[in-house]
C-alpha positions as CSV (number, residue, x, y, z in Angstrom):
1,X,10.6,12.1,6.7
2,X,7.9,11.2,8.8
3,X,8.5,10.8,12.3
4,X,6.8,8.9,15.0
5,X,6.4,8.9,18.9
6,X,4.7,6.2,21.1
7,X,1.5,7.4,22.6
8,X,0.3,4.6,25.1
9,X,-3.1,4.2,25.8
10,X,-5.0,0.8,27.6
11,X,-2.0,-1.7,26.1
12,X,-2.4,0.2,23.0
13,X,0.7,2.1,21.0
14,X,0.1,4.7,18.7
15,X,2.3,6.1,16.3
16,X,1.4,9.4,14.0
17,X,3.3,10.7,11.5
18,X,4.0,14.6,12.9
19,X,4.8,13.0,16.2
20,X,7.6,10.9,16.7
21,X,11.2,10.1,17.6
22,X,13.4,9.2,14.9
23,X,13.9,5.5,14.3
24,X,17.5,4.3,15.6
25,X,18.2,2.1,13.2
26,X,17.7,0.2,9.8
27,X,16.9,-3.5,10.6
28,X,17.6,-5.0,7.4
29,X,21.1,-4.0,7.7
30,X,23.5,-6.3,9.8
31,X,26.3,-4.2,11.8
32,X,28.6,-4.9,8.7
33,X,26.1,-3.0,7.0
34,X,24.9,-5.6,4.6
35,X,21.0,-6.2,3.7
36,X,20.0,-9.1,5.3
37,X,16.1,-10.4,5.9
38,X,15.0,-9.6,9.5
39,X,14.7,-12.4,11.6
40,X,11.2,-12.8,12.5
41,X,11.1,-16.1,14.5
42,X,10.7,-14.3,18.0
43,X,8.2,-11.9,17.2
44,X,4.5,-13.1,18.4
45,X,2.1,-13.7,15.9
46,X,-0.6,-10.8,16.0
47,X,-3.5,-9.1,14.1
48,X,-1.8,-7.0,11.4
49,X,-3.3,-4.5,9.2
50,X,-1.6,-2.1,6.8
51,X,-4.0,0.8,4.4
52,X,-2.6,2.3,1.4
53,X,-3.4,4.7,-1.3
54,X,-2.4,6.6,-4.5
55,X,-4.1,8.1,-7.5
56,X,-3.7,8.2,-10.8
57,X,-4.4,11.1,-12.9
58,X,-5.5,11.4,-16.7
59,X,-7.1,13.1,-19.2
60,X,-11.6,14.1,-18.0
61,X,-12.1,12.0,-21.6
62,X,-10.3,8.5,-20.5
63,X,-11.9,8.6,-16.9
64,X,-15.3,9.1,-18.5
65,X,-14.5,6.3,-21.0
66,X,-13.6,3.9,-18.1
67,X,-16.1,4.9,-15.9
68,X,-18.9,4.2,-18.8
69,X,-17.2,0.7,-19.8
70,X,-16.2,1.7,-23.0
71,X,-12.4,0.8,-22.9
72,X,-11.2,-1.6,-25.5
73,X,-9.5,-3.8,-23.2
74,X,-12.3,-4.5,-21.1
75,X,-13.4,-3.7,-17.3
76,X,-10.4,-1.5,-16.3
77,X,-11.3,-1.2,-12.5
78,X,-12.7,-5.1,-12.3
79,X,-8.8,-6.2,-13.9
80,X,-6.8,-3.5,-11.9
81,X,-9.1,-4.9,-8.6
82,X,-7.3,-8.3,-9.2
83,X,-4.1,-6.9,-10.2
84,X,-3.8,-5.0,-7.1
85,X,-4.8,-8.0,-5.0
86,X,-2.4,-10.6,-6.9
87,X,0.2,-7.9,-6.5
88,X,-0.6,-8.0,-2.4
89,X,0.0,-11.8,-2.8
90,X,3.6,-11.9,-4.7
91,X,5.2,-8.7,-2.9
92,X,8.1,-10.9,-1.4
93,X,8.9,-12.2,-5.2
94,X,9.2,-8.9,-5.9
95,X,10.9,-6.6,-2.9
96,X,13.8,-8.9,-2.5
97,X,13.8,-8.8,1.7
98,X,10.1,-8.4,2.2
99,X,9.2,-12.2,4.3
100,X,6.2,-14.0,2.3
101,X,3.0,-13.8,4.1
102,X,-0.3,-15.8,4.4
103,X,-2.2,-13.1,3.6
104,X,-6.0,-13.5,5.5
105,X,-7.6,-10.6,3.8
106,X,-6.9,-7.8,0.6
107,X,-9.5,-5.6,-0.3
108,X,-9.3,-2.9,-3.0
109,X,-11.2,0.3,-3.7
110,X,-11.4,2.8,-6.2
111,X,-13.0,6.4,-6.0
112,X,-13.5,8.1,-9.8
113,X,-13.0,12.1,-9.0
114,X,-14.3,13.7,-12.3
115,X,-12.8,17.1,-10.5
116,X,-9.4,15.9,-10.3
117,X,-9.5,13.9,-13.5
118,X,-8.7,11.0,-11.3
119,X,-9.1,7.6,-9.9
120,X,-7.7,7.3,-6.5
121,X,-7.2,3.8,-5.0
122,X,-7.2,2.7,-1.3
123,X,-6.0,-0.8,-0.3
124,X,-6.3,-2.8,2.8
125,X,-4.2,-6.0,3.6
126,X,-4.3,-8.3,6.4
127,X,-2.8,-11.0,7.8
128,X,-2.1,-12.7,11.3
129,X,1.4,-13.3,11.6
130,X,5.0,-12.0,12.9
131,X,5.6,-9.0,10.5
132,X,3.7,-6.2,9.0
133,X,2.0,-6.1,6.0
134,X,3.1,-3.2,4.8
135,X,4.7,-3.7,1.7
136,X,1.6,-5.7,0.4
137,X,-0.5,-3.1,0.8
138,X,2.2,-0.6,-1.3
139,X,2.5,-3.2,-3.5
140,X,-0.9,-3.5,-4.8
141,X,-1.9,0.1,-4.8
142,X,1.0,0.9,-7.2
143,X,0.2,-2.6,-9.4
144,X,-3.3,-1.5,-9.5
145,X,-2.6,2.1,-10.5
146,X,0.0,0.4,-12.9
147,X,-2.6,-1.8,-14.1
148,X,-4.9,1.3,-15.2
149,X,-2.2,3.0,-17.1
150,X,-1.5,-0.4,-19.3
151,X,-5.2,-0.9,-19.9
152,X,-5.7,3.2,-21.1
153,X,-2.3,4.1,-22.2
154,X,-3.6,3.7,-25.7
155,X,-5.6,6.5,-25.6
156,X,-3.6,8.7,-23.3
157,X,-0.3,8.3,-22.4
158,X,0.0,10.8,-20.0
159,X,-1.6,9.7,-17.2
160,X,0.6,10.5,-13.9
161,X,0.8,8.3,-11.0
162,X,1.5,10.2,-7.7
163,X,1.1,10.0,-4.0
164,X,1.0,6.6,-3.1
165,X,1.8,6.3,0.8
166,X,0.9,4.4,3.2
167,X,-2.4,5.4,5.4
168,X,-2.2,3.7,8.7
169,X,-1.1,0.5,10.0
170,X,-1.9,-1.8,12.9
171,X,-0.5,-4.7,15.4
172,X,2.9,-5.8,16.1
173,X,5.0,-5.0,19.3
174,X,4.9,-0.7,17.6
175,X,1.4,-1.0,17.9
176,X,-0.5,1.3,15.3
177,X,0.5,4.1,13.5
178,X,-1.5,6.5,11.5
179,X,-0.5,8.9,8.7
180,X,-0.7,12.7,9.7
181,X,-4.0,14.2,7.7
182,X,-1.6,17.6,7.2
């Protein structure tokens, strides 16, 4: 499990991933220990910016099929694009104590590696609120990825999603924290 200890510098608070304290405890636990949504009314509203990734691997004759258009169902990256950003949109209806967010920005990109036999995707949410955003960003890599596999499984079934993780994120009173390259 990742760890994470404050660095400060100029009002800034980084977090990285091979250098921090463990976290004391689980906020969306009450001291009865039931799940409970956090109470976010105190928490100032800020800039907040969350980066996630995962892949999707398959066989070299599905990512050159996608990659030339040739997929029955259509533009497979152009439907998993709004996929992944619809998915940023309805992550509360679907993590049950994840707070619904006015999302400001979602942008979504995917990298064809003909090396790897894959297609990696990198998502970027933003919003200007009280909590983090997260979850959204999570939530529409995996939709995307989940998105490619629906649209190909026809002609390959198995394709293997992996390694979707969070990449950085930014704002809020912990300030920014970016996954360890390692």
């Amino acid at each position: 499990m990742a760890k994470s200890r404050p660095t400060t510098t100029a009002k800034k608070t980084t977090r990285t991933a091979r250098n921090t304290a463990p976290q004391t405890g689980l906020t969306h636990f009450d001291a009865q220990g039931q799940a409970h949504m956090v109470d976010v009314g105190a928490k100032a509203h800020t800039h907040r910016i969350a980066v996630a990734q995962g892949n999707i691997r398959m066989q070299a004759a599905t990512l050159k099929a996608i990659a030339a258009g040739h997929m029955k169902k259509g533009d497979v990256l152009g439907v998993a694009r709004l996929a992944a950003i619809q998915a940023a949109k309805r992550a509360a209806d679907l993590i049950p104590l994840a707070h619904p967010l006015q999302l400001t920005r979602v942008a979504v990109h995917f990298k064809n590696d003909t090396k790897a036999r894959a297609i990696h995707i990198q998502t970027r949410v933003e919003c200007h609120g009280q909590t983090g955003v997260e979850m959204e960003a999570l939530t529409a890599a995996s939709v995307g990825l989940l998105t490619i596999y629906d649209m190909c499984k026809a002609i390959d079934r198995g394709m293997v999603i992996s390694e979707i993780s969070l990449l950085e994120k930014r704002g809020g009173k912990s300030g920014e924290w970016i996954k360890d390259p390692a």
